[in-house]
N, C-alpha and C positions, 0 to 999 in steps of 0.2 A: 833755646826758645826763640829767638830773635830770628834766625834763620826758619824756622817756619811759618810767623809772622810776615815776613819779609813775603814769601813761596805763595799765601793765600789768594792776594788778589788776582795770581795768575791763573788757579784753581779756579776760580770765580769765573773772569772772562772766560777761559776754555767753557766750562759746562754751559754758559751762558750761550756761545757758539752754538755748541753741539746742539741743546735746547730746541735755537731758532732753524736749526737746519731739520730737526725733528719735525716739528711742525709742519714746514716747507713738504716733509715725504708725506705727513698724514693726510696733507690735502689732497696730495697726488692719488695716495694711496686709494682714499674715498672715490676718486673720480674716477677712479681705473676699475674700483666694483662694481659703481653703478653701471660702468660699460658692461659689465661682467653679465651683471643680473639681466641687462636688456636682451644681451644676446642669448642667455640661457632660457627666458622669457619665449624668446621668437622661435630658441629652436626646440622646445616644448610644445608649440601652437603647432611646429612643423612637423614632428615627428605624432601628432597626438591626429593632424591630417592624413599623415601616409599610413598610420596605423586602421583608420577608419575605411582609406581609400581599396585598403589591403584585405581589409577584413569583409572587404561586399567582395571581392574576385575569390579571395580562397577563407571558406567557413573553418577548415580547421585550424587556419591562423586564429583567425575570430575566437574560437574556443579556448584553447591553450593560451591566449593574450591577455583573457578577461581574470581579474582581480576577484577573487574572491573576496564577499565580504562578512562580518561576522555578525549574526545576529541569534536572536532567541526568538523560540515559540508557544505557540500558544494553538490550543487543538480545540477543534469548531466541536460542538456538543449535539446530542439528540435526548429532548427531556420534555420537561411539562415549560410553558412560556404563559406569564400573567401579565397584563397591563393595568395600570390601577390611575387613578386620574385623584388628585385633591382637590377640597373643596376646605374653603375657609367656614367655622361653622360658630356660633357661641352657645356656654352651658347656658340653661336656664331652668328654673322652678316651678313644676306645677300648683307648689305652696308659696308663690309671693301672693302675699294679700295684705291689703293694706286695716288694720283693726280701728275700729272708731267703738265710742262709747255706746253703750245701751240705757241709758238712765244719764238725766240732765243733773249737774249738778258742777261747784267748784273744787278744782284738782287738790288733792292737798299731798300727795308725795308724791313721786315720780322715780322708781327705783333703777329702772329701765336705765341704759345708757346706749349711744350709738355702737354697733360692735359687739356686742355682749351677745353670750352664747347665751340661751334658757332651755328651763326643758316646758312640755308640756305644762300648763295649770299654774305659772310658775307666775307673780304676781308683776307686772307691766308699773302699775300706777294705781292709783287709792282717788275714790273722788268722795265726796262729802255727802253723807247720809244719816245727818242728824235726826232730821224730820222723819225720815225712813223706822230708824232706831228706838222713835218714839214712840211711832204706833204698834211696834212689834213688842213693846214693853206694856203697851196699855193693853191690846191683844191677848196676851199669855195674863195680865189678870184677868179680862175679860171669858176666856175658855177655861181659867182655874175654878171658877166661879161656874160655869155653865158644864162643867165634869162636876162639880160637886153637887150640882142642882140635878142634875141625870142620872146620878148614882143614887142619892135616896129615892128619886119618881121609878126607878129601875128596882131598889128592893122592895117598893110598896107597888110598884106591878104584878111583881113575883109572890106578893101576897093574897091579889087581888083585891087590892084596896086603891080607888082614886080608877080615873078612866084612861082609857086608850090612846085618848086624843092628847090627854097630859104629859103619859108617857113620849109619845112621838114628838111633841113641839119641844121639849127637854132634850131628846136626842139628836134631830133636827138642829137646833142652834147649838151643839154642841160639834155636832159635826162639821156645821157653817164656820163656824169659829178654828175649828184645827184648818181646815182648806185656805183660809183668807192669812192663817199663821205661816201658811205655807209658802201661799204667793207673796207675802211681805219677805220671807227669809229670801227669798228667791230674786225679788227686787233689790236684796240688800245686799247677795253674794254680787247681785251686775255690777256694782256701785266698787267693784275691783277688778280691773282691767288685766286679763290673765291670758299667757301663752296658748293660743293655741293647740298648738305640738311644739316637739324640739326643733330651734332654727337660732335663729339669729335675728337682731332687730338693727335694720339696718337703717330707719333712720326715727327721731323722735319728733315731733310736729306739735310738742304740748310744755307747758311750764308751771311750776307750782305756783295756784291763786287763779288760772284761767278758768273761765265759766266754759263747760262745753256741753253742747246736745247731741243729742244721739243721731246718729249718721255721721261727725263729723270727724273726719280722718283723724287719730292721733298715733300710729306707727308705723310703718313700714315694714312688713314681717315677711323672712325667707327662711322657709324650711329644709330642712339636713335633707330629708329622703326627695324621692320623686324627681330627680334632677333628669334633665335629657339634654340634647345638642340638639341645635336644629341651625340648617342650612338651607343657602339656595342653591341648588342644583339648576344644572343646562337642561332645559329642554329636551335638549337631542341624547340625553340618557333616557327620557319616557318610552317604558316599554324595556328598559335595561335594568334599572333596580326597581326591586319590589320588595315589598315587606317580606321580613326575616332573610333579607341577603345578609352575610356575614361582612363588615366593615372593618376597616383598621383606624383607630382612634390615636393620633397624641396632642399633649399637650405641653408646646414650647416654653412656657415659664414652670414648668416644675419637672418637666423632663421624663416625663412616663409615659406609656404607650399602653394602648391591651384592645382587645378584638371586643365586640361587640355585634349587636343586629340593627336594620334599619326597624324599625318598630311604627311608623306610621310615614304613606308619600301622600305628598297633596294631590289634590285631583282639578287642580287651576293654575293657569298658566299665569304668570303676572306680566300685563302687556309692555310697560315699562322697561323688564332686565331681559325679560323673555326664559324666567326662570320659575322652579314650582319648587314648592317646600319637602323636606324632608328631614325628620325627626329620627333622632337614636339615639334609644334608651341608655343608663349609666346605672353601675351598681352607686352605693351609697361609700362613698370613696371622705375620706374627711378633705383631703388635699382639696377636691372638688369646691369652687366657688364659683355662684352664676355669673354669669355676663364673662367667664373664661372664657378666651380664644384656643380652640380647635382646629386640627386638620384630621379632616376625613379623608381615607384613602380608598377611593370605590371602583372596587374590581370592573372595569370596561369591557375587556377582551381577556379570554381562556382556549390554551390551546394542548391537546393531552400529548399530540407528538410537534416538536420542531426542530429546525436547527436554529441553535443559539450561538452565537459568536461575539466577541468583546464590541460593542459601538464603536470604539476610537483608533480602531482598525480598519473601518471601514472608509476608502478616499473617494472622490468624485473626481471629474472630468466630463467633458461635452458629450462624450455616449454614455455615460450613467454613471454607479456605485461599482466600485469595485473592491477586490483588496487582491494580497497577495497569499498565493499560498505555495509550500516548498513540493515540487518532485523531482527525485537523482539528483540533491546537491543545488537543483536551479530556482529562483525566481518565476513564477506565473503569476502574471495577470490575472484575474479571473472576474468579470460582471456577473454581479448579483443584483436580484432585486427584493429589496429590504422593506421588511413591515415594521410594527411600532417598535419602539426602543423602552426600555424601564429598565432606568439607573442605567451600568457598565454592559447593560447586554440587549443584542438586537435581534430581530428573529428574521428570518432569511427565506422569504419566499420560495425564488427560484435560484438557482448556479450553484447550488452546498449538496451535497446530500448528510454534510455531519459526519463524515470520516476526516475530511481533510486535515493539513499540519498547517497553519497561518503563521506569517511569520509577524514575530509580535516588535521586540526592542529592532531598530535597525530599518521598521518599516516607510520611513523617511527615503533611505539610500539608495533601496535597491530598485532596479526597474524591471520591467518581462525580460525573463531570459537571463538574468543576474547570476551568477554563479553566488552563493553562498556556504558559508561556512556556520553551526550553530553550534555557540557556546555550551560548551558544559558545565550549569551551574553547580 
């Protein structure tokens, strides 16, 4: 063991050597590639010159030089092209109405709650009609009394006993008596503050013990049916939608869509947005709450033949729009001139006829004249 003890530390110094002289080459090494790269740099610039210089005197160089590149396509269309423009619009109620009392008196329930659904007839609040109650109690003796007084003057009529005149002021206040019976209940059904129709009460403005008169607001009522959307529309649509155009409807917080009609346009400009109103109709949808946010999507422009082609294919430059599209293998150029865009597709005036192969992935690289190659997905 001692003997190799002994042997280590010269193990040591040697690697230790070796080590520093390694390093010593690594630097070299390093400095000798970056020579490396500069000159393969320069003769890249040179050869990428003579190749250019080469390719203007002889085109069949040029051709046989050029690099194919690989891309995918995408083929220009001839169909129906629609433009539709949004409009920010909110639902609303032809049943908000605000319920106030018919008969003066103090509230004494109040069943109603903000939020609550009711149906028609359905009872709001209770207000105090003691007095009311009373006269309809003194009433109904007072007609028990004047029907029992009319019935014997009615079978001593029938006899011909007693006069004409007796008969009729028996009947008369008999009759007087059921109508004023009539108008008390009727006083007395007001004296309860009752739905409408089916909706909603959306807010309550009364508390049990307040004295209130009639006319004065005590609910805020929205009803279920009758709901519409109404928006302001541009100006510069007048004369472009009109009652019963077909609309596309959604609604971002509950995430549903569906078609619909314009069902009434205004006929006033408002001088202010420079806008005029327009209404559309909704089925009676429950999801549906007024003062919801809507987008209306209102068909602008309609065209029965086009060429359609992807938007994001389409590039610019200081003579126009253009893109690119493939014939024998090559790259062209091609200017077009583009009409409206909706969503991924654009529609193509002039330069298309709608047969063309466009080249789709790839259309970054390649320029006029490009040789390419297209993938097979």
């Amino acid at each position: 063991m001692k003997p190799i003890i002994k042997f280590l530390p010269f193990v040591f110094l040697a690697a230790l050597t070796i080590s520093c002289a390694q390093e010593e080459g690594v630097d070299a090494m390093k400095t000798k590639l970056s020579e490396m790269k500069d000159q393969v740099s320069t003769l890249n610039s040179e050869i990428k010159s003579l190749e250019t210089e080469i390719s203007k005197l002889d085109p069949e160089f040029a051709k046989s030089n050029k690099k194919s590149i690989l891309i995918t396509t995408a083929a220009a269309r001839k169909g129906e092209f629609s433009h539709f423009v949004e409009v920010t619009g909110s639902v609303l109620s032809k049943k908000n109405v605000s319920i106030s009392a018919e008969t003066a008196g103090r509230i004494l329930e109040v069943p109603a709650v903000e939020g609550m659904r009711v149906t028609k007839g359905q009872i709001l609040a209770r207000i105090d009609a003691e007095s009311i109650q009373r006269n309809i109690e003194e009433m109904e003796s007072s007609l028990e009394l004047a029907t029992t007084i009319f019935q014997k003057q009615e079978r001593l009529w029938n006899q011909k006993i007693g006069t004409e005149i007796q008969y009729l002021e028996a009947k008369n206040r008999k009759e007087g008596l059921e109508k004023s019976l009539a108008a008390m209940k009727t006083q007395m059904d007001k004296a309860l503050v009752k739905a409408p129709f089916n909706g909603t009460v959306e807010s309550v403005d009364v508390r049990i013990g307040e004295l209130v008169q009639p006319g004065v607001p005590m609910f805020q009522f929205v009803g279920e049916s009758d709901l519409f959307i109404q928006a302001d529309v541009s100006e510069s649509f007048v004369g472009i939608l009109r009652k019963g155009d077909s609309v596309g409807v959604e609604f971002p917080s509950i995430n549903k869509t569906m078609k619909t009609k314009v069902s009434s346009v205004g006929g006033v400009i408002n001088p202010n947005n420079r806008t005029f109103k327009v209404e559309v109709s909704l089925p009676n949808l429950f999801e549906l709450k007024p003062n919801m946010i809507s987008i209306l999507k209102i068909k602008d422009y309609e065209s029965k033949e086009s060429v359609i082609v992807p938007a994001h294919l389409i590039l610019a430059d200081n003579q126009g729009d253009y893109l690119f599209i493939v014939e024998n293998g090559t790259a062209k150029k091609k200017y077009v001139k583009r009409g409206l865009t909706s969503g991924d597709e654009t529609e193509i005036k002039e330069g298309l006829i709608g047969t063309e192969t466009i080249v789709d992935k790839g259309f970054r690289e390649v320029g006029d004249n490009f040789s390419v190659n297209i993938a097979q997905l």
